[in-house]
C-alpha positions as CSV (number, residue, x, y, z in Angstrom):
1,X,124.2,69.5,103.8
2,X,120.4,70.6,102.2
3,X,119.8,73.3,100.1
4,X,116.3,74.7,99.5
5,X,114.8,76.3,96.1
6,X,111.3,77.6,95.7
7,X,109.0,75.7,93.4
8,X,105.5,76.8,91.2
9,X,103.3,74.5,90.6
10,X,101.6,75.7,87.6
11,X,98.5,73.9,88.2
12,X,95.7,74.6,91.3
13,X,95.6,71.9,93.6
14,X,92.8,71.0,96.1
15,X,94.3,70.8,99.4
16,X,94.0,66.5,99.9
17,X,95.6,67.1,96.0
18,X,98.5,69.2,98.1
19,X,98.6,67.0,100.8
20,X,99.1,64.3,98.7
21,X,101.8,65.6,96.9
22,X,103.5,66.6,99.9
23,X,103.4,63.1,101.0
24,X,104.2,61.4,97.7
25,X,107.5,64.1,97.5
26,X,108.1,63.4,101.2
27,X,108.2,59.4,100.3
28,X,111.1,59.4,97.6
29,X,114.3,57.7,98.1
30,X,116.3,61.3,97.2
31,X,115.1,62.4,100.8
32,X,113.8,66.0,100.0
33,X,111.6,67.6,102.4
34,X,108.6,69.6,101.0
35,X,106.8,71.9,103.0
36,X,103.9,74.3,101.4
37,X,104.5,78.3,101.0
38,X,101.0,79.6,103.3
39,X,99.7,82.3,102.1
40,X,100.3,81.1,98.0
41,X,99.8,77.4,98.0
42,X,101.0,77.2,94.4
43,X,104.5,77.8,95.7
44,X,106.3,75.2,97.3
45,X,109.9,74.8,99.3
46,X,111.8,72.2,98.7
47,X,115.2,71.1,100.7
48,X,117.1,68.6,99.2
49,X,120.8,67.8,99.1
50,X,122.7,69.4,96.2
51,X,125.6,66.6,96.2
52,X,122.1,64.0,95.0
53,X,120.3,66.6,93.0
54,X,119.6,70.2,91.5
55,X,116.4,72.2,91.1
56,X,115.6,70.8,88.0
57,X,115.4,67.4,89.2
58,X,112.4,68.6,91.7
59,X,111.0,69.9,88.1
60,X,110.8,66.4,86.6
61,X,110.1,64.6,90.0
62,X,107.0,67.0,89.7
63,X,106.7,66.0,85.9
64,X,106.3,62.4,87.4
65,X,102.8,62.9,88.9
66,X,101.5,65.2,85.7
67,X,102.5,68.2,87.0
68,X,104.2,71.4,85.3
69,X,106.6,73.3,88.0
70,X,109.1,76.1,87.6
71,X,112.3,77.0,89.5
72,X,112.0,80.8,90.9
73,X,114.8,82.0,91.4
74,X,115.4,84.4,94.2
């Protein structure tokens, strides 16, 4: 079972710094899958599965590569 939350990403990324992140979140051993919002690329989906992790989790994963996210709730 996934779940997916909506991230920002506080800072403004190029798009290789996007791709990369994409990538590098793609990569972990959690098994999330990433996927950029189009029209606002400072918002970004995020499945995961909620029996491994919660929202906050993607926060600090974020934290890991000198980033500052927030959870949007909707």
């Amino acid at each position: 079972m996934t779940t997916e939350t909506l991230l920002h990403i506080d800072e403004s990324l190029s798009a290789t710094e996007r791709d990369e992140l994409l990538r590098w979140l793609g990569n972990r051993p959690e098994g999330i899958h990433p996927h950029l919002q189009t029209e606002r690329r400072h918002l970004m989906f995020v499945a995961y599965n909620p029996e491994e992790m919660c929202p906050h989790d993607l926060v600090a994963i974020a934290g890991e590569r000198g980033l500052h996210a927030h959870v949007i709730d909707f």
